[in-house]
N, C-alpha and C positions, 0 to 999 in steps of 0.2 A: 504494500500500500504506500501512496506517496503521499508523507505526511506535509511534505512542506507546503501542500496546498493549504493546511489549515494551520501553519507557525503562526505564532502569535504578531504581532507588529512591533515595531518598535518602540513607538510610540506608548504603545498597552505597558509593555513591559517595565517602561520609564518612568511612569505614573503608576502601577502597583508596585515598585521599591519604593517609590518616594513616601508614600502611603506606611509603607508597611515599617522604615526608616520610623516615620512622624509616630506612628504607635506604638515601635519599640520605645523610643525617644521616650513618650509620655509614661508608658510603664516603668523605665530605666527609672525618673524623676521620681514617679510614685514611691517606688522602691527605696530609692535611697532616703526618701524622706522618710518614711515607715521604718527604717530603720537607723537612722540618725546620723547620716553623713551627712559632713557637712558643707560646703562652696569650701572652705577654704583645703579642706581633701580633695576637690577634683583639681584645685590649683597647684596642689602640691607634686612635684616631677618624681617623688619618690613611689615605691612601687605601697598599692595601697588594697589588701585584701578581700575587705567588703565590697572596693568598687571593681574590682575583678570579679567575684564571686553573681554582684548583681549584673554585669554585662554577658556573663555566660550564661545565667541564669535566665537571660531577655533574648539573649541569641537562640539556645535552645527552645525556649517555647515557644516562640514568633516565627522560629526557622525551620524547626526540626519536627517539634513535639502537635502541633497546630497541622501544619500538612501532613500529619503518615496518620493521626490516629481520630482527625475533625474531620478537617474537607481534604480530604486525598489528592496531595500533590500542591492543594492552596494555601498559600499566607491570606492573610486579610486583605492586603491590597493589590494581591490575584484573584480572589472570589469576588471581591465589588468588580476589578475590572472583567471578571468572567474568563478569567486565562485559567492554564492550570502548567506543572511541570508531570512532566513521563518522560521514562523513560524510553530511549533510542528505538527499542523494541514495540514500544505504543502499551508497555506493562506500568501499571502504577506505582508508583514508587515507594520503595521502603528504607526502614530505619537509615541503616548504611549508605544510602544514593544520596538521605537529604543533610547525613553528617557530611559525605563528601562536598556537596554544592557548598554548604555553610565555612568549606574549609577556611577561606579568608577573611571571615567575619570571626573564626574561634582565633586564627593566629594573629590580626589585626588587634587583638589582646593581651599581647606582648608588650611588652616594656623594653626587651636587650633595645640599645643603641641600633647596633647594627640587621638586625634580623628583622627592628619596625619598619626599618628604611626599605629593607626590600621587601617587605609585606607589602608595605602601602605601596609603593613603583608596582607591582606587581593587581594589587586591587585596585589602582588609579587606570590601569591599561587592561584591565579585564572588562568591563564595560564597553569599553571605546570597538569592542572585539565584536559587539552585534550589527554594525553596521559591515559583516563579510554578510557574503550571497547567503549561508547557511543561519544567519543568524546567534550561532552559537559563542556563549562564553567561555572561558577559560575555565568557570566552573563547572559549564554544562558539559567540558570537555573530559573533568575527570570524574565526573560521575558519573557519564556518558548520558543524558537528561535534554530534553528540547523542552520548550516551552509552548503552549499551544493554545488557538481559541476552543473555549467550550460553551 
């Protein structure tokens, strides 16, 4: 079957991160407030436990925990826009495929000097990667995943 008649746009898929980004955002905030960090902790360059803990904690359920076991394959700002992620094969995706996708959001987490710098270089040009013919990210490449309308 040829799926790329129905890949999602680019557009779609630019507005469900953004979406999905702003709601992590507002959970991250909730969190930290519920639990007593403070502004002058996120200002601080030192490595800071709780605010590790609550970004893994926002990535996993937003990224991971939300599409394999809610809306199969959706974040929140893939089911408003009506897109969804599957796998290569057009099978739904599990646990494993959506830790993969999420990789550079878990390792964007890091604190080393040198290993943020090439996170981020590397998640700054994962993106820019959907304007190939295939559409495909850097992340949809290693979890082998396409994005699609539903």
């Amino acid at each position: 079957m040829d799926t790329n008649l129905y890949l999602a746009s680019r557009s779609s898929r630019l507005l469900a991160v953004l979406i999905d980004a702003f709601v992590t955002f507002l959970f991250f905030i909730l969190m930290a407030f519920l639990t007593g960090i403070s502004t002058s902790e996120f200002l601080n360059d030192t490595f800071n436990v709780k605010f590790f803990l609550i970004s893994m904690l926002s990535i996993l359920i937003f990224n991971v925990i939300i599409p394999i076991f809610v809306w199969k394959g959706q974040t929140l700002g893939k089911r408003w826009i009506k897109i969804a992620v599957v796998k290569d094969s057009d099978e739904e995706v599990d646990l494993v495929t959506m830790l993969l996708r999420a990789v550079f959001l878990f390792f964007g987490q890091i604190t080393l000097p040198v290993i943020s710098i090439i996170i981020n270089i590397i998640a700054f040009i994962d993106p820019l990667l959907i304007f190939r013919e295939n559409k495909k990210t850097i992340h949809d490449m290693i979890a082998k995943t396409k994005v699609i309308d539903v």
